[in-house]
VEXSE-636111 format. One record per residue (C-alpha): z negated, y, x negated. Coordinates in steps of 0.25 Angstrom, whole numbers, plus 2048, in hexadecimal, padded with zeros to 3 digits. Layout:
N
ZYX
...
This chain:
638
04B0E3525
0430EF521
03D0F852D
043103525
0510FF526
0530F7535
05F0F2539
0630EB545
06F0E054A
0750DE555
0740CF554
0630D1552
0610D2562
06A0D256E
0630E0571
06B0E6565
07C0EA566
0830E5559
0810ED54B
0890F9548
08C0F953A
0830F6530
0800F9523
0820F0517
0780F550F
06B0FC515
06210550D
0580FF506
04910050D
042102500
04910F4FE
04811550C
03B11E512
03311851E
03D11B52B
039125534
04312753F
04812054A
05811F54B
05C121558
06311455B
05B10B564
05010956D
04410A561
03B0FF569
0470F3568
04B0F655C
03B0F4557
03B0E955E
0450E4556
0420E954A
0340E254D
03B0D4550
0450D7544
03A0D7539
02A0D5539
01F0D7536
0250E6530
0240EF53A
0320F653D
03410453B
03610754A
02610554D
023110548
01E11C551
029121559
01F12A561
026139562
023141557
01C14F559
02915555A
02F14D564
039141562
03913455A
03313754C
03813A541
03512D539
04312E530
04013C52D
04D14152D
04A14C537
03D15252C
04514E520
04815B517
05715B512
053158505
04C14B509
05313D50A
055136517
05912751A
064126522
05F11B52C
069114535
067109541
071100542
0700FE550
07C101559
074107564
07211656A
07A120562
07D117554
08510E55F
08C11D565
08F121555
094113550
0A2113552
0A4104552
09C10155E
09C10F566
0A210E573
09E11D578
09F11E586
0A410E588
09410A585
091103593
08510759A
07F0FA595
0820FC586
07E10A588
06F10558D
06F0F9583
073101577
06B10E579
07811657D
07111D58A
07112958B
07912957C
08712A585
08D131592
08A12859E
0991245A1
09F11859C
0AE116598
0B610B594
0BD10A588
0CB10D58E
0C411A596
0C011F587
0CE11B57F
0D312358A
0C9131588
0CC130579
0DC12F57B
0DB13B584
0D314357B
0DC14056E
0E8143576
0E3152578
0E415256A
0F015A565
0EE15B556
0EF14A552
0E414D545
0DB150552
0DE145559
0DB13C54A
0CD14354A
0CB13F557
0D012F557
0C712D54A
0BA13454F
0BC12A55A
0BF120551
0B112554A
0AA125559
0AF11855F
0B610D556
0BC104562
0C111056C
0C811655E
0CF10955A
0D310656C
0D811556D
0E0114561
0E5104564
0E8109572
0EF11656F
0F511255F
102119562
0FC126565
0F012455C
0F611D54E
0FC12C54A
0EE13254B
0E6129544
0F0125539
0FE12C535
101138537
0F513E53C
0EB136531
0F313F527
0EE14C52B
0E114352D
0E0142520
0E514E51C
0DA154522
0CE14A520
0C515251A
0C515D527
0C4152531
0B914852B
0AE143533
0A9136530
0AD12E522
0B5121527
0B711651C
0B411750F
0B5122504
0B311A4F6
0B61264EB
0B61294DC
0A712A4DD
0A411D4E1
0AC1154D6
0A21094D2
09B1094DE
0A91074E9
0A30FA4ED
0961014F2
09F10B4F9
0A5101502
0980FA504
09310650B
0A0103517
0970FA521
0A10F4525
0A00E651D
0AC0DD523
0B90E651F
0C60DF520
0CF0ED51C
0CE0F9515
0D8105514
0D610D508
0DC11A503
0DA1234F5
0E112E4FE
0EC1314F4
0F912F4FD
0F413150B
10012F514
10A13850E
10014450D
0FD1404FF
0ED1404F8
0E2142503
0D713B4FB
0CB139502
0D213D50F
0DB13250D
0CF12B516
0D912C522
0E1124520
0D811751D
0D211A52A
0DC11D531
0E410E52D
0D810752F
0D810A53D
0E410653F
0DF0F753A
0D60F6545
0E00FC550
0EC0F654C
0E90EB544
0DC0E754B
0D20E6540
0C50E9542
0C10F853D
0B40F5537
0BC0EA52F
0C40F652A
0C10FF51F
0C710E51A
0C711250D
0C911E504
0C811D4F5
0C712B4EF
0CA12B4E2
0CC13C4E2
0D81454E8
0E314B4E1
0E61554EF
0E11624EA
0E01674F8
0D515E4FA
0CE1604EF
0CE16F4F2
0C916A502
0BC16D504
0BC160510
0C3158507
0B914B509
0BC1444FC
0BC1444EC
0BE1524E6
0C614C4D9
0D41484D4
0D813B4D9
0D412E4CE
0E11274C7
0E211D4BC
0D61154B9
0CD11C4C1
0D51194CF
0D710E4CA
0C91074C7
0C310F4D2
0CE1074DC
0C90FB4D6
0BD0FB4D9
0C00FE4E6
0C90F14E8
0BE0E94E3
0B20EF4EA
0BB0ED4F7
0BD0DF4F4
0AF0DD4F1
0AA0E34FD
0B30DC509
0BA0D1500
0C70C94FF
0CE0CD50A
0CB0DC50E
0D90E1511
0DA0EE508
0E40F950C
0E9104503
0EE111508
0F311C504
0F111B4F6
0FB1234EC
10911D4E8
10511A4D8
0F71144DE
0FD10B4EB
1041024E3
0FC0FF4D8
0EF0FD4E2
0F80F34EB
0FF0EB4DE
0F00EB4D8
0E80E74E2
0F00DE4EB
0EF0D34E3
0DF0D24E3
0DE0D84F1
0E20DA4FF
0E90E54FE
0F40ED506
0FA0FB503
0FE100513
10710C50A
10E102502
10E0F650B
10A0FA518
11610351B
1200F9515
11C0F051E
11D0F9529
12B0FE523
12F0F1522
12D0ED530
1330F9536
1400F552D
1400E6532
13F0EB540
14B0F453D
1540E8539
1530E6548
15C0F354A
1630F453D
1670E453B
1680DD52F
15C0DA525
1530E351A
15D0DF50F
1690E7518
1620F4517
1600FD50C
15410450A
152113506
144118503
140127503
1311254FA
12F11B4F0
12011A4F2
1161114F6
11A111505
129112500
1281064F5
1200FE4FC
12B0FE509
1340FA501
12F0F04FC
12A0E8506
1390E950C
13E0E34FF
1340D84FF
1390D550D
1470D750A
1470CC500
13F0C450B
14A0C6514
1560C350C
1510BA502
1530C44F4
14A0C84E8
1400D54EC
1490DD4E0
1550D94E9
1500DF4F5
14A0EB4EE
15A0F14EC
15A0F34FC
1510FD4F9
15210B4F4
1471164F3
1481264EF
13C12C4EB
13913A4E7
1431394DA
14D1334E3
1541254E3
14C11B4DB
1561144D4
15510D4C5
1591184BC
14A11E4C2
1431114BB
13A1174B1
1351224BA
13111A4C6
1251164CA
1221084CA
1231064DA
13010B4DB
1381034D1
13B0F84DA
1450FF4E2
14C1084D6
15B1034D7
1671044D1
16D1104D6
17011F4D3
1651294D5
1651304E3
15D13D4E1
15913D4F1
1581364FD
164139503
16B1364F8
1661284F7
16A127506
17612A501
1771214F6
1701144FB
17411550B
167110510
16410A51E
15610B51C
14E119518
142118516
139124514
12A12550C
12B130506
12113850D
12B14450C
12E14B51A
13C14D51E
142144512
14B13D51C
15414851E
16014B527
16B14751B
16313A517
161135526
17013A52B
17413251E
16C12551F
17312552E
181125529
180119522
17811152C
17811053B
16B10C53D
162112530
15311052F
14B11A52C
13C11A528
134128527
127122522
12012D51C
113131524
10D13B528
118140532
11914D529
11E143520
12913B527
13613A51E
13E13E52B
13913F538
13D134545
14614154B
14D14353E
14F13353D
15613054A
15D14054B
16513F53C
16812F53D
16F13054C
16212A552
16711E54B
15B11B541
151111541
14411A53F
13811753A
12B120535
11D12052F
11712953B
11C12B548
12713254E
12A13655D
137130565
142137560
14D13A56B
15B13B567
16713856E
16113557C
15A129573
14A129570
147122561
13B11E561
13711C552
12D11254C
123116541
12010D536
11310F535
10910552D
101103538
1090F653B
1070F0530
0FB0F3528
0F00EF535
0F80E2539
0F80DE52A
0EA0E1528
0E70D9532
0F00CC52D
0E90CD521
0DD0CC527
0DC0C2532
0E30B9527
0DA0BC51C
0E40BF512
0DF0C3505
0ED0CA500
0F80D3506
1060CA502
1140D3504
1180C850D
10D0CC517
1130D9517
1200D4519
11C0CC525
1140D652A
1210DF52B
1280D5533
11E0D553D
11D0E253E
12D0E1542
12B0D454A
1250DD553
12F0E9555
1350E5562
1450E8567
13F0F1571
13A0F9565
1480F955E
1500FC56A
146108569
14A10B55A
13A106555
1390FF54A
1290FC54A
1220F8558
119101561
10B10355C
1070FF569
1060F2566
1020F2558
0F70E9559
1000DE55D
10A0E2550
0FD0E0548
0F90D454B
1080CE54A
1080D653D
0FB0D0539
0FF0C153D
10A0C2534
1020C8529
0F80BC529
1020B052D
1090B651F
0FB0B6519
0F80A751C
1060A5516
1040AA509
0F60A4508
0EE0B1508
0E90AF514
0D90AB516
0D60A9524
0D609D529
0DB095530
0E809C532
0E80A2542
0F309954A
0F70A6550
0F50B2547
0FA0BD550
0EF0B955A
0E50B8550
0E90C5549
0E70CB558
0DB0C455B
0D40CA54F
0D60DA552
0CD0E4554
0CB0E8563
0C50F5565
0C10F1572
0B20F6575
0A70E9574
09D0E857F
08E0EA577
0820E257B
């Protein structure tokens, strides 16, 4: 080890706390000047000391003369204080989690936990307060302050600069409090988050691999320090919610799911990894925004996209292997499909807009079939939105249709019915319609709306993924009533400004008499001397659980039937005290539980299908899948 480039582990002496993070690949010595500063990180005489029994005979940077210089303090042996602006400085860095590099890594700060021990041991003294609080006493001080909070983007701010401060208080705040806390750091407020990414931006999370770095993506993501990743969320930002094209701002999002891997779905947060591919923006506003923080250029199509995305799947495979879970989101319609059909094959991909939510869906209906009787196949199904999100519902329900009742997939697909923006898909549109929609075009006669359609087809089931607000209008739900006593209804589109009808709307214009379900929450709806409580189908019940089956079974694929089992868990877990309430999805409270029960089912169908790796197989997979969790409990440091 050069004495120009020290580094120090944990593991070297039993005077040390463990390694914060380190850095794959250091600077090479021959390039760097003679150091000429010391960082302020630990006691300078230990750490010569072990820098002296560490490597001999050279003697060690930190023998040189710390004597004050004429000026006062510790010299300048760096330079960076007498340095010009046009003259080049080394960024030196000590990897020693100790004094204020300890107080600034987010992994391993405590703040104002540190014990008096640790505060003397790791050259914290001084650094803090004097007082000492528990873990409990601080979630408590950050609750209070968020909840002063009127504006929710504020409150958002605030839960990540936490999350950026101290890593374990961040995940037990949200764990402890995720009903409060899941609409701030994902949907709606994430939205307006990332509506507004380039106003709020403090410190880059994840990773930004753009246009420029095409040939080189496998260098960008050796620069992450992390080295062990088991997941990645990743974005191009060109259907961000139903906001449409944020481009680089999409970065929200990525983060924001990711999160919820490690609170919900237990798995480890520097296992996880955020993504944003900008491949250039076609919202003119952002191009026009001064703060805009990514590429100022047209989006990339055709071969260009294409190649560039390429290169990506395989520099990600290259860099953390086989069985790195790869989650895409938000990707545009005409992108989605063609990424999940192309890459599923060759790796271990999911699509949470496409799959994720027809999961959700899907176990939101199972769980109704408890209030409405009957199977799948006695329903019809009326979709509002034939994208992604709207196909890929459908789809899933078909698959378990035919499951259920023991008929072909293209059987099961004339249960359902979709009206996109030119109306009823039905054959006569053939020639004109994209290739995702052409398995539910029917026989039929054209309907030009949706209440027509309802008119037409009678559903018992409206589903809504349109992204249009208000499309569930007063006619349509008053109608879809008369023909059923007990009609489902699913206002999926997120942000809340988006909601195809509203929870109000839902139970006022059906009597109080509909099943409701929705992407982002709604408050109790009083009506008649009766409270509804609705249940929001959001992809947080699926996608953390199944990551986490994929993982602790080592899969190497993402079958349909582990989405199909992974539904049915989620229904397993909707209790009759739930429907008696009207809820079709359990409380968030105990979501941890429904993942690993989700994940148990994920894996035991993994090990069925022979994709799974792991083994032995684990005798009691919920156990193991609960055993393996992420606790954000604080650790003692020696």
């Amino acid at each position: 080890m050069a004495a120009a480039h020290l580094r120090f582990f944990a593991s070297s002496s039993a005077h040390y706390p463990p390694a914060s993070h380190q850095h794959a690949h250091p600077p090479s010595t021959a390039t760097l000047h003679p150091p000429r500063v010391i960082p302020n990180v630990c006691s300078p005489f230990t750490v010569e000391s072990q820098v002296k029994e560490m490597k001999k005979p050279a003697a060690p940077v930190l023998d040189q003369d710390l004597s004050p210089a004429v000026t006062g303090g510790v010299r300048d042996f760096y330079g960076e204080d007498t340095a010009t602006e046009d003259q080049i400085v080394t960024p030196w860095s000590r990897n020693v989690a100790c004094g204020l590099e300890l107080l600034r890594d987010p992994q391993y700060n405590k703040g104002l936990a540190f014990t008096d021990k640790e505060r003397e041991y790791h050259y914290l003294t001084g650094l803090l307060p004097p007082t000492v609080l528990t873990q409990q006493m601080q979630e408590n001080r950050i609750l209070h302050n968020l909840r002063m909070y009127q504006d929710p983007l504020h409150k958002y701010v605030a839960v990540m600069d936490l999350q950026e401060r101290n890593e374990r208080l961040f995940y037990k705040v949200l764990i402890d409090n995720v009903e409060e806390l899941l609409p701030i750091v994902y949907t709606p407020t994430v939205g307006e988050a990332c509506q507004k990414y380039g106003s709020i931006f403090r410190r880059p999370r994840g990773l930004y691999i753009s246009l420029k770095e095409r040939g080189k993506v496998l260098d960008v993501i050796k620069n992450w320090p992390e080295k062990l990743v088991q997941v990645i969320v990743v974005t191009d930002g060109e259907r961000i919610l139903g906001l449409g094209d944020l481009g680089c701002q999409g970065m929200g999002i990525p983060v924001g799911k990711l999160a919820l891997y490690s609170a919900l779905g237990g798995i480890r947060p520097s296992a996880c990894l955020p993504i944003t591919i900008d491949v250039g923006t076609n919202n003119e506003a952002l191009l026009n925004d001064p703060f805009y923080i990514g590429l100022r250029r047209r989006r990339a199509t055709g071969e260009e996209y294409a190649s560039f995305l390429d290169e990506f799947m395989s520099a990600v495979k290259q860099a953390y292997g086989e069985k790195v879970f790869i989650q895409f989101e938000d990707f545009a319609n005409h992108n989605a499909f063609e990424l999940l059909a192309k890459y599923q094959r060759t790796h271990l991909v999911f699509n949470d807009d496409i799959q994720g939510t027809a999961v959700v869906v899907l176990g939101g209906l199972l769980a109704a079939l408890k209030l409405t009787g009957g199977t799948l196949a006695d329903h019809t199904f009326l979709f509002l939105g034939a994208g992604e999100a709207g196909t890929g519902i459908a789809e899933l329900i078909a698959l378990e249709i035919a499951k259920q009742g023991n008929v072909s997939l293209q059987e099961a697909r004339r249960k359902i019915w979709m009206v996109d923006s030119k109306g009823l898909i039905v054959k006569s549109r053939w020639e004109s319609l994209q290739h995702h929609k052409k398995n539910f075009a029917h026989e039929h006669e054209g309907c030009r709306d949706l209440l027509s359609a309802v008119e037409a087809l009678r559903p018992s089931v409206l589903i809504g993924s349109s992204g249009q607000r208000s499309t569930f209008t007063k006619e349509v739900l008053e109608t879809l009533a008369s023909y059923n006593q007990k009609p489902v209804v699913m206002a999926l589109s997120n942000p809340t400004s988006h909601a195809e009808c509203t929870a109000e709307e839902a139970y006022k214009w059906t009597q109080g008499r509909a099943i409701f379900g929705s992407g982002s929450p709604f408050d109790p709806v009083k009506l008649n001397d009766k409270l509804h409580i609705s249940g929001q189908a959001n992809n947080a019940y699926i996608f953390p659980g199944t990551g986490l089956g994929v993982i602790i079974s080592g899969a190497i694929r993402v079958h349909d039937d582990m989405l199909l089992v992974a539904a049915r868990a989620l229904a397993a877990q909707v209790s009759k005290e739930n429907l008696d309430k009207g809820l079709v999805y359990p409380p968030f409270q105990s979501i941890r539980k429904i993942s690993a029960n989700i994940a148990a089912a994920v894996a035991d169908k993994a090990y069925e299908l022979g994709l799974a790796t792991r083994l032995p197989r684990p005798a009691d997979l919920v156990g193991y899948a609960e055993s393996c969790m992420y606790s954000p409990q604080y650790r003692n440091y020696r």
